[in-house]
C-alpha positions as CSV (number, residue, x, y, z in Angstrom):
1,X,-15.2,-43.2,-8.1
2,X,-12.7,-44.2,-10.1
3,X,-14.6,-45.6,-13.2
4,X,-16.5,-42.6,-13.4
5,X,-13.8,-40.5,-13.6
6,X,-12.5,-42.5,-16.4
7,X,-15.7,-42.0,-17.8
8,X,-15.6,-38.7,-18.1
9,X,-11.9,-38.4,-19.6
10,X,-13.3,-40.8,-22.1
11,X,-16.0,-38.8,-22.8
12,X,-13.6,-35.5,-22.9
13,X,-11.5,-36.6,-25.4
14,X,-13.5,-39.0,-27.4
15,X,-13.3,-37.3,-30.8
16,X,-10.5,-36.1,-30.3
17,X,-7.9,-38.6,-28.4
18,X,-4.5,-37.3,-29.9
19,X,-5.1,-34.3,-27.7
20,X,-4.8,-36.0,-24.6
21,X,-2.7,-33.8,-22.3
22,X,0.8,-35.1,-20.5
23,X,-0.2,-34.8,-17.2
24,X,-3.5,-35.3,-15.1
25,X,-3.5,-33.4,-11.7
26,X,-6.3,-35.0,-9.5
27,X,-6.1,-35.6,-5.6
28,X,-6.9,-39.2,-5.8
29,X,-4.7,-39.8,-9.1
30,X,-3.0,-43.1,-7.6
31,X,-6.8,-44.5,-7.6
32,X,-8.1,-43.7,-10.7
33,X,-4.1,-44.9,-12.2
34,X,-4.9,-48.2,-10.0
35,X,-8.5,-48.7,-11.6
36,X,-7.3,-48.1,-15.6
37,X,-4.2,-50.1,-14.9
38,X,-6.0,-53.5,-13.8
39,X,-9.3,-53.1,-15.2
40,X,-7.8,-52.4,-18.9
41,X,-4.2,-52.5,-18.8
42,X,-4.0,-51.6,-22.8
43,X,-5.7,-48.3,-22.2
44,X,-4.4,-45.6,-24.3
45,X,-4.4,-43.2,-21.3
46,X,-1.7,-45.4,-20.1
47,X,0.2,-44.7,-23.2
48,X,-0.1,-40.8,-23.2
49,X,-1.0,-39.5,-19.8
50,X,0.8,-39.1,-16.6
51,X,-1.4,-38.7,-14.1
52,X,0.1,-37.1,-10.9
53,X,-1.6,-36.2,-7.3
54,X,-1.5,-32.4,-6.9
55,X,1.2,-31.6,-3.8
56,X,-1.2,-30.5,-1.3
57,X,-3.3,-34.1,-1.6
58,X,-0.3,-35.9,-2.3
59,X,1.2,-35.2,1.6
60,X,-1.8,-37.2,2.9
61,X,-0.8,-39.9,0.7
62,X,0.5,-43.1,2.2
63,X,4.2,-43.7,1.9
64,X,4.1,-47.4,1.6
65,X,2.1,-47.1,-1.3
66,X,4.6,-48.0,-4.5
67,X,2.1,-47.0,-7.0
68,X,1.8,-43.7,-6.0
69,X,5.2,-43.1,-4.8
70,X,6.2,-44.1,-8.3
71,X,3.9,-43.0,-10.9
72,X,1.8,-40.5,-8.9
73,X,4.4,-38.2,-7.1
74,X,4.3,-34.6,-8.7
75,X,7.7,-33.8,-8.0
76,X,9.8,-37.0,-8.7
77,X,13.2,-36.2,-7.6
78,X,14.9,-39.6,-9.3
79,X,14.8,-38.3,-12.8
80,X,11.9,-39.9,-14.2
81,X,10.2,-37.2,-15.0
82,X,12.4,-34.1,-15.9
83,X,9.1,-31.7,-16.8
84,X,7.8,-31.9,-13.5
85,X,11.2,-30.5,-12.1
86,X,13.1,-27.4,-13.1
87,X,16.5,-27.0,-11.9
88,X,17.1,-23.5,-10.5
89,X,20.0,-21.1,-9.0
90,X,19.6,-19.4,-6.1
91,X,21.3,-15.9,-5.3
92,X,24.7,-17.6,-4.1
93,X,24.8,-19.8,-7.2
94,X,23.7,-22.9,-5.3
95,X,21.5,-24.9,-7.6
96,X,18.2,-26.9,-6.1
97,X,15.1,-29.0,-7.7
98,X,11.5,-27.1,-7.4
99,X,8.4,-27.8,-8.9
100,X,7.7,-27.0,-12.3
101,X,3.9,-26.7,-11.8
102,X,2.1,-25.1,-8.8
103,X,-0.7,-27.7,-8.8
104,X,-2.1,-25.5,-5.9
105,X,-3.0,-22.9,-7.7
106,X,-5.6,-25.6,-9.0
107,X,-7.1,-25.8,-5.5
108,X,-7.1,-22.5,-5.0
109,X,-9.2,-21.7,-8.3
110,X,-11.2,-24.2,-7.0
111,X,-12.1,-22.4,-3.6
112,X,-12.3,-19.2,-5.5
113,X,-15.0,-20.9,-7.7
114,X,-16.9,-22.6,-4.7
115,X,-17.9,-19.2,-3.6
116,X,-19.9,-18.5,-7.0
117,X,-21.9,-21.9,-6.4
118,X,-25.3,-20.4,-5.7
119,X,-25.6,-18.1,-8.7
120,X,-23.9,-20.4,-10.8
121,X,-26.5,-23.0,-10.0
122,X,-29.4,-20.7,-10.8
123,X,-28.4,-19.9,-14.1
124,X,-29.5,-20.6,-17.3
125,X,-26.4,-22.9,-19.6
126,X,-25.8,-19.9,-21.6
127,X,-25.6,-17.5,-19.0
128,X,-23.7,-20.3,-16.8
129,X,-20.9,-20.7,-19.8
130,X,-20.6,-16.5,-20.1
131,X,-20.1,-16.3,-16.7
132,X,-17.4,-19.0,-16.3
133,X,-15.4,-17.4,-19.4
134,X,-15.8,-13.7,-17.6
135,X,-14.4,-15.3,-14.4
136,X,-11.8,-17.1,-16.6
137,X,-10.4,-14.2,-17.9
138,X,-10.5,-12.0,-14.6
139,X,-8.8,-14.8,-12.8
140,X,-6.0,-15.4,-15.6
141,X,-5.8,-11.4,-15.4
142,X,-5.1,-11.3,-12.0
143,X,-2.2,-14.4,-12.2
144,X,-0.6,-12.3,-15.5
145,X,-0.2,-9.6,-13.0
146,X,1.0,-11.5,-10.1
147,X,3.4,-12.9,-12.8
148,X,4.6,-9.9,-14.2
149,X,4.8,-8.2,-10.6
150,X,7.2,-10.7,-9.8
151,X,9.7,-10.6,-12.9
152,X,8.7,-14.6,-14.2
153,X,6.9,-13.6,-17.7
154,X,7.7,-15.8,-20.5
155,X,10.5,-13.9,-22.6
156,X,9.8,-12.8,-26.4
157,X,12.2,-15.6,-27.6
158,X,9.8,-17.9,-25.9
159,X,6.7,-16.2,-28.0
160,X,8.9,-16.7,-31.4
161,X,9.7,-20.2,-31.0
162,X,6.0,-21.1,-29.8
């Protein structure tokens, strides 16, 4: 539900609020946006989070709902928000709007992890954490090289300014 999600951002970032991230992908974003907006309009999430419904949810999404359309949509083509677009050339020179953020790859970590459920569930919190960071890193090992196979790393200039 709504307020429980809220909840538990709350209880993320309690002690440590300025590190509230930009953007919030979650399938039912517009609700939980709806539920902080009239139940405490003076939240601080309001002030430094963007929460957006990731593209595969957002399709199912009504288009008659404003909220959503607005504040919700993860690829906003009207300018309002210029990091969730990238502006790209194709081979002819022909420039077009794309995503910025795959927020499938989300779902799809997601199903990957749904098919560890039953170990995960019988493990100890210690073993449960270990595992998680193992399957972390293979996972981010195999996007690096999906990455890299396709030409898109982040340049060296990138790595000195960061």
């Amino acid at each position: 539900s709504p307020p429980a999600r809220e909840q538990i951002l709350d209880s993320i970032w309690a002690d440590h609020p300025e590190s509230r991230p930009n953007f919030i992908a979650y399938d039912d974003a517009c609700s939980l946006l709806r539920h902080i907006v009239t139940q405490n309009p003076n939240s601080p999430w309001l002030a430094t989070t963007r929460f957006i419904v990731d593209v595969w949810h957002y399709i199912g999404h009504r288009a008659t709902d404003i909220l959503c359309g607005l504040w919700c949509n993860p690829a906003p083509l009207n300018g309002s928000q210029p990091d969730l677009i990238l502006v790209k050339e194709d081979a002819d020179g022909t420039t077009y709007q794309t995503r910025a953020f795959n927020t499938e790859t989300a779902e799809q970590l997601n199903s990957w992890l749904n098919g560890f459920g039953s170990q995960l569930r019988q493990m100890s919190d210690v073993n449960y954490d270990l595992f998680i960071h193992v399957l972390m890193m293979l996972y981010g090992e195999r996007v690096e090289a999906r990455v890299r196979d396709k030409g898109l790393e982040l340049s060296e200039e990138f790595w000195q300014e960061a």
